[in-house]
Phi, psi and omega in degrees: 000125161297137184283166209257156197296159214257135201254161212256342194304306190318318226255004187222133179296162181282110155299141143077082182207355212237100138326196159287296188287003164279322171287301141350308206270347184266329170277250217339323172269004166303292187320304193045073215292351191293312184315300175314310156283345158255356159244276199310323207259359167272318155325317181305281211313322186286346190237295220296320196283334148325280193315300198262332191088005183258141170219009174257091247248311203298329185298276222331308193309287178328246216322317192285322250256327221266290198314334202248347168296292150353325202252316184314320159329300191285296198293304192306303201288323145318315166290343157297304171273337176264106188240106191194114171303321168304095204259294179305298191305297216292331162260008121335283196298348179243031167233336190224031163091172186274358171282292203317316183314288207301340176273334181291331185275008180268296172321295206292344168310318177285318187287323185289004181271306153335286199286332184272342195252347174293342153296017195242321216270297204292324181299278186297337165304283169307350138287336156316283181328297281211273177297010178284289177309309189254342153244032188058352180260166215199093181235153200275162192282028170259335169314293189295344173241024142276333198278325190282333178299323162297312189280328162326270212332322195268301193286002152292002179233015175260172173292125192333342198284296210289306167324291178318328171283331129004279217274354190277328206269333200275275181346302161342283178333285174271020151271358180247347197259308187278356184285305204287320150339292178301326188295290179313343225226261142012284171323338192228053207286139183269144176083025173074014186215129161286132170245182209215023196270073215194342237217355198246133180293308177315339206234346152260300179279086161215176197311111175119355160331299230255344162286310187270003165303305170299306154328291185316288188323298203287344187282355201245341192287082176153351170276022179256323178329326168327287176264016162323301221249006175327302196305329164292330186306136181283109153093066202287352187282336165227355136347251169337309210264341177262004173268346184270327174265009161286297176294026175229347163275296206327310202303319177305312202297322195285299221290330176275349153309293185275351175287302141348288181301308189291331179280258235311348173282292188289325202084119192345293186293004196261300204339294172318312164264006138294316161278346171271351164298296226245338190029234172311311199308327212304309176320292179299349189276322160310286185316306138024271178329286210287328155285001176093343206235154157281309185310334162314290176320325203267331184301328242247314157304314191302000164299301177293333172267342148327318161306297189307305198283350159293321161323292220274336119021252182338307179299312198312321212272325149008256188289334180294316158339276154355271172299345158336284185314293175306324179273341187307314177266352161097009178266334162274176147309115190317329181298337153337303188295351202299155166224155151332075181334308175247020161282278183084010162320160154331007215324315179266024170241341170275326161301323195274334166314280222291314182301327178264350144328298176282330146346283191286317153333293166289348158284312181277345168274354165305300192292341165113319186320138172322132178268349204265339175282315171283313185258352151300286216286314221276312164291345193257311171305324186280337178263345148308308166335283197315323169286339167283350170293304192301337206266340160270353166272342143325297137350284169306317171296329191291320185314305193302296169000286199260001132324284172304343173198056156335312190321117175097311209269127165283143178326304183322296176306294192287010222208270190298308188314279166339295162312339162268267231294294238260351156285311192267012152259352131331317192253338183263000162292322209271319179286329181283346143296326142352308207228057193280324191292324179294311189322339169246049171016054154233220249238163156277083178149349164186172213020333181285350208258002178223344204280306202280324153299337163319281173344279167326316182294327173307293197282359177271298152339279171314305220283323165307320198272332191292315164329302194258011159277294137357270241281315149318287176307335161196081186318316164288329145308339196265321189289288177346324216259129188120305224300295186053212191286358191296131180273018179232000167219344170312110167308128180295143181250154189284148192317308156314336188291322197287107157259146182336154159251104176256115152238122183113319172132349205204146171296136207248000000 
């Protein structure tokens, strides 16, 4: 039997279906700034901040934020001509050539699976806690992250729309939540004088920067998301760039306020050792205080885990593009690529995501390992890493990009902009292998503290040999790879080839 001409149904995400404010919500809720402030950066002061001795959490927020504006300039004016869910692989790959795509589209597999599935650890812990304390009940924490990985698993096959609206609600939510904190937080500054030293480069730049660079970095990880979600987008041309710098002010204004907030509530020499106490708890037990009441505290976890499992969503939704994208061009296996007919989601790339979700669960909990250090903190930095990688070989590609076709673009767009974030995401790259080890707050010298920045280089490597093994092999594929849907770089198929396109529900 001959194989059958190859349908376009299979192979195309639901057009025109994502605003602007839909799109925010899926980077915001990536970001979770309640997750962020109540896990990653409190969790950072107990172990990163352990280790180095650095607290000044709010400049880092401020200084990445600068950094990251910067880079975005360049990524927009990419997303303007490249409409591909893979977003980071594919402009890699048609800026800094197409071995360089396929390791980068390796990396963002690994990172964004690290972060997505490192969420199950934060989750199932702080509902462990958390229903322990107030009903007694006393169940292990995997129990509570197979339950929140069931419900990921089923609305990751639903329509992307239907997620966003969701997730716009949670967003909301917690924004109303972290307003009333800061108010409580401020209002109630120990020893009676608010301080700003959180905020002093003396109280940063020391030995072990580049471990809480990283933290920052990874807290910041979903304002890229924008153009993940180009191919859905209504008008993506103004879509993609105002949903990518609305979330990145929102995310500075949150994470560097509130971080703010919390030291000026506990007191500078107090942090570290409020968070190795108090861990997740530590925000909500502080308001607590200060409103009198437990109940704020108790909304306030219950907040966070909403915040969590709206994260792991978000990732979910991610990383299934992400493999979309990849099987689409023929560098994963093509059955990958299948989407929903009436959905028009990923379906088998959200399925095989869900399959390694319960996985990476049931190995820790077989093995005992910690969820909120190892497999939150220890995986979610580490799946930070990994974006911190993409977004400087990005960078870098955008320079290359717009080398060859300058036409249109200002000196500014194609050249400085790009050229500043990819030299100073160079040097904080180069400190977060350094100081790899304060980040996971261990011992100097060891195996974690080199094993896991290893890893990438390893997978960067396959990502090169795997290219050009494609390339020897199948040549047309390989011309393929970056292109994804833009209909203005997409290889034309031959006339027999062309079957209807249904995007969307309707014929294009």
């Amino acid at each position: 039997m001959s194989e059958s001409p190859r349908s376009v149904v299979a192979e195309a995400l639901a057009a025109d279906r994502l605003g602007a404010p839909t799109v925010v919500a899926f980077a915001m809720t990536a970001a979770a700034p309640l997750m962020t402030i109540g896990g990653v950066i409190t969790v950072g002061w107990a172990t990163t901040g352990a280790a180095t001795g650095i607290t000044a959490y709010p400049l880092a927020f401020l200084l990445i934020a600068a950094v990251l504006a910067l880079f975005t300039v360049g990524y927009m004016a990419m997303s303007r001509r490249i409409s591909n869910a893979g977003a980071f692989y594919s402009y890699v790959a048609q800026g800094a050539g197409r071995p360089a795509g396929v390791a980068a589209s390796l990396v963002a597999l690994g990172a964004y699976n690290l972060l997505q599935v490192g969420l199950y650890g934060i989750f199932g812990f702080t509902m462990q806690e958390f229903l322990t304390a107030k009903a007694g009940i006393s169940l292990d924490w995997w129990i509570y992250a197979l339950a929140a990985w069931g419900i990921t698993a089923c609305l990751g096959v639903l329509r992307v729309d239907i997620n966003g609206i969701l997730l716009l609600g949670i967003v909301a939510l917690e924004v109303i939540a972290v307003v009333i904190f800061d108010f409580l937080f401020v209002t109630n500054p120990a020893g009676g004088a608010i301080s700003f030293s959180t905020f002093d480069p003396g109280n940063l730049f020391l030995p072990g920067v580049g471990a809480v660079l990283v933290t920052v970095v990874t807290s910041f990880v979903g304002f890229e998301a924008a153009a993940v979600y180009s191919e859905e987008s209504k008008n993506r041309q103004r879509t993609v760039p105002i949903a990518s710098y609305l979330a990145i002010g929102l995310m500075v204004v949150f994470y560097a306020v509130t971080s703010w907030a919390i030291a000026v509530t506990v007191g500078d020499e107090n942090l570290v050792a409020v968070a190795q106490e108090k861990q997740t708890e530590m925000m909500f037990g502080l308001a607590a205080d200060h409103f009198g009441s437990t109940v704020i505290s108790d909304l306030g976890i219950m907040l966070l885990l909403t915040s969590v499992f709206a994260a792991m969503l978000s990732y979910h939704n991610t990383v299934s593009r992400y493999t979309f994208s990849l099987a689409r061009e023929g560098v994963l296996p093509r059955p990958l690529a299948r989407t929903g007919l009436r959905s028009g989601s990923p379906r088998n790339a959200s399925v095989l995501q869900s399959f390694i979700g319960v996985a990476v669960i049931l190995t820790f909990a077989f093995m005992g390992w910690d969820p909120l250090v190892h497999l939150f903190f220890w995986l979610g930095m580490t799946g930070g890493f990994g974006i911190l990688l993409l977004i400087t070989a990005t960078a870098v590609s955008v320079v290359c990009y717009f080398a060859a076709r300058p036409d249109g673009v200002s000196v500014w767009v194609r050249l400085i902009a790009p050229a500043l974030a990819s030299m100073t995401l160079l040097v904080i790259v180069y400190f977060a292998i350094d100081a790899y080890g304060g980040l996971l707050g261990v011992e100097p010298g060891d195996p974690a503290s080199w094993l896991f920045p290893l890893a990438y280089a390893v997978i960067i490597v396959i990502g090169v040999i795997w290219a050009l093994i494609i390339k020897a092999s199948n040549p047309t594929v390989y011309a393929r790879i970056g292109r994804g849907a833009d209909e203005r770089t997409a290889p034309v198929e031959k006339p027999d080839e062309i079957v209807p396109v249904f995007v969307g529900g309707g014929q294009k």
